[in-house]
N, C-alpha and C positions, 0 to 999 in steps of 0.2 A: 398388428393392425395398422393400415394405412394411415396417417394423418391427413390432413385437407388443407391446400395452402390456393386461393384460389388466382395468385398469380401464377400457379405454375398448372394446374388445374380446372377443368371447365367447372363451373357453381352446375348444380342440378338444373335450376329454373333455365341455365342458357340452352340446355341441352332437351329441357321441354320445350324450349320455344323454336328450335328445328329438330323435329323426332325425325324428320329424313335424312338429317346428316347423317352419316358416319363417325363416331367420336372414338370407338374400340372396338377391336375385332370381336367377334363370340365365341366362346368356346373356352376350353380348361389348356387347350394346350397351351405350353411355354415361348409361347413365339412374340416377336416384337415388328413392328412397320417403321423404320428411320426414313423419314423424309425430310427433305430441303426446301429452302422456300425461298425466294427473288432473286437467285440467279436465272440465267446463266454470266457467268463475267468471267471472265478471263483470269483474272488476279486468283481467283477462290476456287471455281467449278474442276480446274482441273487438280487442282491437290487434291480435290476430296473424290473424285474419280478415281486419283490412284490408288490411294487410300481404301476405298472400296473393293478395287481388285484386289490389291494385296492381301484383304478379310475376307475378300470370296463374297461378297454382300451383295444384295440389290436393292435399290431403295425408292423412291418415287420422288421428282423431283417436278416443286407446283412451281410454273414457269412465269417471271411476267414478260407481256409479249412484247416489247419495247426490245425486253433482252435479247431477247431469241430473233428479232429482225435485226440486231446489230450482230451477233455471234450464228449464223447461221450454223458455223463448223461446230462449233461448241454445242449446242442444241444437239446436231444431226449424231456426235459421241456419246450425249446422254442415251441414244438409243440404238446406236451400233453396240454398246457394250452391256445394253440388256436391263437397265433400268424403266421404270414409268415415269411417264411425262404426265403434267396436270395443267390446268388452268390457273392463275392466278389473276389476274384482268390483264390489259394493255399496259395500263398505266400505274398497277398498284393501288387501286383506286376504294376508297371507306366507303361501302354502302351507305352509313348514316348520314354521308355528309355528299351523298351525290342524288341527283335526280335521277327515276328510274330508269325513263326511256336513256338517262346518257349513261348509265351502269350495264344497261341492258346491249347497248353497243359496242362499249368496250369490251366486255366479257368477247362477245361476239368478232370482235377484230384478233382478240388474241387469238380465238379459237382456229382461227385462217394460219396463223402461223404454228398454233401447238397442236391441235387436231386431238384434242384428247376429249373425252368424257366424264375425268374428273375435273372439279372444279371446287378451288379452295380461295374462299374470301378473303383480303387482308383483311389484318385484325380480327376474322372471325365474326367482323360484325355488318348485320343485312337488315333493311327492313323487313316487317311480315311478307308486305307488296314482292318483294324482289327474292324474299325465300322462297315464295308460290311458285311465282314465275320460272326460278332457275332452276328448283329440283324437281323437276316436271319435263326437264332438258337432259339434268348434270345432275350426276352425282357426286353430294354434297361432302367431301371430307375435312372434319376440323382434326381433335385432338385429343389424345390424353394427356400425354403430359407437353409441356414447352420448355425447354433448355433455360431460355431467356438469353442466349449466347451473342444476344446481339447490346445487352448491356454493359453499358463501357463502366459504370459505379462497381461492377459481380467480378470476381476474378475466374479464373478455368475451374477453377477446385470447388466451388461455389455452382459453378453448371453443371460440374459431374453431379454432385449431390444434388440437384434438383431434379437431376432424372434417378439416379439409382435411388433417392429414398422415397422413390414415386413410383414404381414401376411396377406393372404388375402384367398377368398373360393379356394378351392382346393390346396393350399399351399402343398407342398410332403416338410416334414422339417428333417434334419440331425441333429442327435446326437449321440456319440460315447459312448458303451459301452466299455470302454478302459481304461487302465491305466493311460495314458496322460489325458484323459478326467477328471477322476473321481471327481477329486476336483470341479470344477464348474458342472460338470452334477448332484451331489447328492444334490446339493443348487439351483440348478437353475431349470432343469426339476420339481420338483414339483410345482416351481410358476410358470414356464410356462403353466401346465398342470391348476392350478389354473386360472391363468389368461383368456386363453383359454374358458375355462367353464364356466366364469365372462360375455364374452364375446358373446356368444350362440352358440360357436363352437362346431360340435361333432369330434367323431375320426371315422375315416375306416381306411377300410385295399386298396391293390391295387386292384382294380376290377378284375372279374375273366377273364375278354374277354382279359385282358392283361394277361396273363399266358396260351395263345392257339398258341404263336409263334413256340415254338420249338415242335420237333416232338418227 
């Protein structure tokens, strides 16, 4: 039986207050969704691209769009080599702590350079206002589990185990390609990916009937 850790884990109540998110896939199969989150950068996105070939993986990678107009190359290999691209704002930007109409445009500006239909909040966190709004466009994906690989106090061996002793079929699991990240995501993502595979997990992507939201 699962335990419940809810920094590594979404609380129920978060997960009634957007029932249109996406948080786990459905179904009994054994399969897993590995997604990235604030790249693309240069230092990180490409290790973890080769890295993914080399595991034969595809993963979905939420873009902020700052990035992707500075790395236009970088961006355009996330999707010459078959991965999903996602929203993450312009800026990176906390719903709680931004006005709507200005959350509402940067989604909107990133959307020009990422052109995708999914859309993943940082931090996960939106007001009711701008849940309405956006999953009525975008389909909304958070998470099951989160790595936390971007904590500099957690060692690698620490974020393997916050995903393997969380994991379960349809698991949607967060890792950052990011500067904060990189020290435990370059040690840790491949035993997770490892472990995973130890385990009879495969990897998908997000299904396609979730990217028929927006028009």
């Amino acid at each position: 039986m699962l335990r419940f850790d809810p920094r590594i884990q979404p609380p129920v109540l978060l997960t009634r207050y957007f029932p249109k998110a996406l948080w786990r896939l459905s179904g009994k199969q054994k399969q897993v969704v590995l997604t990235f989150d604030d790249g693309p950068i240069p230092e990180v996105t490409p290790w973890v691209l080769d890295l993914l070939d080399k595991e034969q993986i595809k993963a979905c990678f939420f873009c902020v769009g700052e990035n992707v107009k500075r790395h236009p190359e970088l961006f355009q290999q996330l999707r010459d080599r078959g991965h999903q691209v996602g929203n993450h704002t312009f800026n990176h930007l906390q719903g709680l702590k931004t006005p709507d109409e200005d959350y509402f445009n940067n989604v909107e500006l990133a959307r020009k350079f990422i052109q995708s239909r999914l859309l993943r909040p940082p931090h996960g966190l939106l007001k009711k206002s701008q849940y309405k709004a956006l999953s009525s466009q975008y389909q909304l994906v958070m998470w099951d589990i989160i790595s936390r690989d971007y904590r500099s106090d957690l060692t690698p061996e620490k974020v393997v185990n916050n995903v393997m002793n969380f994991v379960r079929s349809g698991s949607i699991i967060i890792f950052h390609d990011s500067l904060k990240a990189q020290k435990n995501l370059k040690e840790a993502l491949p035993v997770v990916i490892k472990n995973l595979k130890q385990k009879g997990y495969t990897f998908t992507l997000i299904p396609e009937e979730y990217q028929k939201v927006a028009s």
